[in-house]
N, C-alpha and C positions, 0 to 999 in steps of 0.2 A: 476554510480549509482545516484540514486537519492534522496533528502530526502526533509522532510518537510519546512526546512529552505531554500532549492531551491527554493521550488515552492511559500513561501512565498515572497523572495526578486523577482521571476518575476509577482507576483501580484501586488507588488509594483511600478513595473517601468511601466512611461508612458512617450506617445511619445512626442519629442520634438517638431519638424516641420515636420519629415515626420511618416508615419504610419510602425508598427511593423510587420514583415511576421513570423509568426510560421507555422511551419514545422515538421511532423511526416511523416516520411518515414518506413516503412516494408520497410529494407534487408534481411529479411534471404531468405538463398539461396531456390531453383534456381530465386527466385522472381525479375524481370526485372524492380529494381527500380530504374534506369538511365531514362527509358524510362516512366517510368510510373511517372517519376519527372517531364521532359517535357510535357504529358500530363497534370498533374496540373497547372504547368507557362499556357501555352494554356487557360485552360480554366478561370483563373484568370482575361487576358489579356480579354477574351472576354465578361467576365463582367465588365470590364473596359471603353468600349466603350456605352454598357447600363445604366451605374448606377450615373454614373460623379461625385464619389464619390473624387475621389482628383484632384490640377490642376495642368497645365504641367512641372512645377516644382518637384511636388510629382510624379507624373506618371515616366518622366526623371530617377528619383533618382532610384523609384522600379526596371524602366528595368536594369539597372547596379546591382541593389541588387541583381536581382532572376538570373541574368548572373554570378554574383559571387558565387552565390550558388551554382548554378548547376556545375562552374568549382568545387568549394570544393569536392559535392559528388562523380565525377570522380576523383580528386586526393587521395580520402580513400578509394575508391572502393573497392582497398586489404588488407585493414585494417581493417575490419569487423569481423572479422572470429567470434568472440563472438558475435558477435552485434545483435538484432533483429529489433531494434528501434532506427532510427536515429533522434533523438528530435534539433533543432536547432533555435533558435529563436534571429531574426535581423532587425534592419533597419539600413536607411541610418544616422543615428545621429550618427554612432558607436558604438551601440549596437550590441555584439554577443555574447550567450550562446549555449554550444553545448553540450548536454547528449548523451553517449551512453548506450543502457540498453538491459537485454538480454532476455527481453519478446516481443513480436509483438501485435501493434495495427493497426487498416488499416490506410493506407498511405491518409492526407489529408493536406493542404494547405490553411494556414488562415490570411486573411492579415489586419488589426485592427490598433486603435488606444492604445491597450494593447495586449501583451501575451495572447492568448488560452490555456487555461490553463486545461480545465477539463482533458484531458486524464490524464493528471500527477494523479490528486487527484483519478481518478478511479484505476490507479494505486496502488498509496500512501494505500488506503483503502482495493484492495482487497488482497494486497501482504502485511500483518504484517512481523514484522522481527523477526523472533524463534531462539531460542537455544535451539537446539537438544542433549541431554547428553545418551550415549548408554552405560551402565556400565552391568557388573558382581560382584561376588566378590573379582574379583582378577583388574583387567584393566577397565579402560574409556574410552572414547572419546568422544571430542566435536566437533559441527557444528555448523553453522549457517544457517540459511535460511530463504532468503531474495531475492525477486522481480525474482523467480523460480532456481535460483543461491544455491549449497549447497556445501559449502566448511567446508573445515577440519582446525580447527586449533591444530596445536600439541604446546607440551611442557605445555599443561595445567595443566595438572596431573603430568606430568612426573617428574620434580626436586622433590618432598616428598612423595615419595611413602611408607606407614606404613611397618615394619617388613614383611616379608614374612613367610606367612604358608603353610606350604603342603597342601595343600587344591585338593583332587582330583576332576577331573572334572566329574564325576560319583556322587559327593555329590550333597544334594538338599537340600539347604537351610530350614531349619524346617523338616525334612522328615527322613527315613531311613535313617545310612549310617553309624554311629557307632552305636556298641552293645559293651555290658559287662558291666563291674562295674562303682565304682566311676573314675577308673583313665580314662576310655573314659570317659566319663560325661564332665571330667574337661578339657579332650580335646576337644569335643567337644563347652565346654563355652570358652576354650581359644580361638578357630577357631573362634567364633560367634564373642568376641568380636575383635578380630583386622577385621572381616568381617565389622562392626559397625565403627570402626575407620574410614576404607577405606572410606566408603560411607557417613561417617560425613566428611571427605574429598573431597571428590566429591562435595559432598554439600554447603560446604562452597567456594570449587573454581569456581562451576557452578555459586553461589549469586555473586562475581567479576564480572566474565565473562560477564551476565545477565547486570549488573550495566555498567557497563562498554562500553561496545558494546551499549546500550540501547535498547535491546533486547524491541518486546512489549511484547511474549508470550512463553514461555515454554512445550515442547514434553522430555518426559523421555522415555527410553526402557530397555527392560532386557528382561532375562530370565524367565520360566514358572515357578519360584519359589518362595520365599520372598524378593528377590532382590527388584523391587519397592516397598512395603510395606515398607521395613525398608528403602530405599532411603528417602520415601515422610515423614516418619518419622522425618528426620535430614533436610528436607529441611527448608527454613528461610521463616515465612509467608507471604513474601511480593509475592515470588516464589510461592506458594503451590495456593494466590488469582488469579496467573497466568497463569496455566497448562493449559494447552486447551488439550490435551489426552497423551494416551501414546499405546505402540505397545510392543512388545516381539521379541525380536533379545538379539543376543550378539554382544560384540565390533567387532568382528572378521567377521560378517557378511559383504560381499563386500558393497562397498559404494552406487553403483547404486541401491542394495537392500535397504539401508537403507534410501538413500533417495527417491525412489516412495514409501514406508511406510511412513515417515517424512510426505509426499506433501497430502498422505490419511489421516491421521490424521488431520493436516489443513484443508484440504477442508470442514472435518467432522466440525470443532470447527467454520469456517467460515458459515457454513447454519445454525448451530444453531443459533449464534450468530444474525444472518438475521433473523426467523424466531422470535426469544424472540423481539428485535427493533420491528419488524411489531406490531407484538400483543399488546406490550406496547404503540406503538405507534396510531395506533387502538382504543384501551380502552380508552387514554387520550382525541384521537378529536369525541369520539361519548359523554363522558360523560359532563353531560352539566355544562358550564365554564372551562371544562375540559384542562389541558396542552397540548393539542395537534390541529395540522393544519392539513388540508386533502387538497389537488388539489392547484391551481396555483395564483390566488385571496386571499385567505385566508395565505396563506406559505406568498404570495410577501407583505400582508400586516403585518404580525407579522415581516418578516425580517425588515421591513421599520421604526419599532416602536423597536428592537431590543430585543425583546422578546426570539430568536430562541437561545436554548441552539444546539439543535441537526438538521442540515439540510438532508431531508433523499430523494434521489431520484431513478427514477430507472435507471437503468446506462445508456439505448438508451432512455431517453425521449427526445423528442423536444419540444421546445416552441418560439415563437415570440415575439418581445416585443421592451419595447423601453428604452432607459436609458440616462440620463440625462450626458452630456461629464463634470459638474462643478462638481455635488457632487454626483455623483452615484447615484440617484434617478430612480428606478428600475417602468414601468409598463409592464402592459400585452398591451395596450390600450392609455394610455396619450399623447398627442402632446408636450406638455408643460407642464416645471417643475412645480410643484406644490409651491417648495419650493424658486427656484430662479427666474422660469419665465421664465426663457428660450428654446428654441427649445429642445426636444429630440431626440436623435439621434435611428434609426431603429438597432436591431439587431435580426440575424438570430437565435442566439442561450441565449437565454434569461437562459438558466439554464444555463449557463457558468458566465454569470451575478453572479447571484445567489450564485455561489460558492465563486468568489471572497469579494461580500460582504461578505460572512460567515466568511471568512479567514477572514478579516479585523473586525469582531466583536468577534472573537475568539470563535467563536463558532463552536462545531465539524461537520463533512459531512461524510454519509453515504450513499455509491452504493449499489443498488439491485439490483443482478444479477438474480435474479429468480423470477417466477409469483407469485403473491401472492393474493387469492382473499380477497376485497376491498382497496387494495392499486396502483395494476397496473392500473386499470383505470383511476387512477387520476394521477399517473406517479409523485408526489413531495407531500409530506409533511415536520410536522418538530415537535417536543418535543420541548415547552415552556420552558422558566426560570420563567415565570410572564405572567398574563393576566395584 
């Protein structure tokens, strides 16, 4: 797995004497990425010969690097089975990090004086980490789910479980189900309340769990009856600020059902979520002074002045540009630093740029997977802290 603090300590690291090869490989099967590794070395080596971007020294070191790569990906060849995403990133200083993760990005090959880093953060961003809670009135269960992975963890619930009542499964919470006098009444109130107990129980181990794991968002399910109502009732507000939906099952429903429901719910909470940023972010860079940047000039100059609370891009934009090797001084355009003077260095992928300084001003970064009209065309903005 992967997390924040990963991707921040490879933002951090930069090369010594020789330059850094990151590495994203698609395995998942039948995918022929033995072969389609080789072709990446290949074409590397042959903008090697174009570009004269290192000298024989650096050159030397890489063919041993990518020779020892390539041996690695044949010795784990059978060790995948989970694997979609082979993340590996190395030079010759002795530098090596190696993720396995079980989502697929396409396989590419980038060899720098830092870590390439954005697929992580598109990652990081479109994959929050949930805790799934599927209760009735009688039994729970929790999940997680995290980077398309949905695991069960037991014993949550299990050691304190409240008194047991015959509660049949033909009752319906609020609804039909005893009749007569006061002495059903009072069963009836007794049933509700250890029903109330249970799922102030739930709720209470769901807010650990949550805390704990550092869940970022919350999915509830049940039954077609008052079971979530009275669930969201006992939840703890910090939980209730963090639902992103919820769906109708019981615990007992198989896992595979509950999780393509879990992954629909998400997806739902993830477009809105895109959709409210766009708009908000829209509203800010039309209104005049307003907290917001639109397009690649305007974002690269708020980042430079350290204004960007929120960097927003669309997750395939490209951009060119150049960046300064002393202090990270980002253009679209400059030859020379502004600020030290020096040569800048060309890079392919300027919004890669981009994200790293963000991380390094702590400021957040948000992928757009969908079109959105007046934001796709500009392909990057960003939510101010300060004009």
């Amino acid at each position: 797995m992967i997390t924040a603090e990963d991707v921040e300590r490879l933002r951090a690291w930069r090369a010594q004497e020789h330059p850094i090869v990151s590495l994203y490989l698609n395995v998942t099967p039948p995918h022929p990425f033995v072969s389609e590794l080789n072709s990446l070395i290949h074409l590397q080596k042959e903008r090697w010969a174009t570009n004269n971007a290192w000298d024989k020294r650096q050159l030397r070191a890489l063919e041993e690097l990518l020779a020892r790569l390539e041996q690695h990906v044949r010795s784990v060849e059978r060790q995948l089975e989970r694997t979609r995403l082979l993340a590996i990133f190395a030079s010759a200083d002795g530098f090596w990090q190696e993720y396995r993760l079980p989502v697929a990005l396409p396989s590419q090959l980038v060899i720098d004086f830092d870590p390439y880093i954005r697929p992580l953060t598109v990652l990081l961003d479109e994959f929050d980490r949930y805790c799934v809670v599927v209760t009735d009135a009688r039994k729970a269960r929790i999940f997680s789910l995290y980077l398309g992975e949905f695991e069960e963890h037991r014993g949550v619930f299990d050691d304190d479980v409240p008194s047991k009542v015959s509660v049949g499964r033909g009752v319906r919470l609020g609804g039909p189900g005893v009749w007569g006098g006061t002495g059903e009444l009072r069963i009836q109130r007794h049933i509700e309340d250890h029903i109330h107990r249970h799922l102030k129980h739930v709720a209470e181990r769901t807010f650990d769990f949550f805390t704990q794991k550092q869940c970022d968002l919350l999915i509830i399910a049940g039954p077609e009856d008052k079971t979530l109502p009275y669930l969201k009732e006992h939840l703890h507000s910090y939980l209730r600020e963090r639902l992103a939906g919820e769906f109708h099952a019981r615990p007992d429903v198989p896992i595979a059902q509950l999780k393509e429901r879990a992954l629909a719910v998400a997806h739902a909470w993830e477009r809105r979520h895109e959709e409210q940023l766009i708009a908000r972010l829209l509203e800010a860079a039309h209104r005049p002074n307003g907290l917001g940047a639109l397009g690649i000039e305007p974002t690269l100059e708020a980042l430079m002045l350290g204004q960007v609370h929120t960097l927003v891009l669309q997750h395939d934009a490209r951009f060119t540009g150049t960046v300064c090797p002393n202090d990270h001084f980002l253009s679209s355009y400059l030859e020379r630093c502004p600020s030290c003077q020096g040569p800048m260095h060309h890079t392919e992928d300027l919004a890669d740029e981009m994200i790293e300084e963000a991380i390094h001003q702590n400021a957040e970064i948000e992928h757009i997977f969908t079109n959105h009209e007046g934001f796709t065309s500009y392909g990057v903005g960003a939510i101010l802290r300060f004009r």
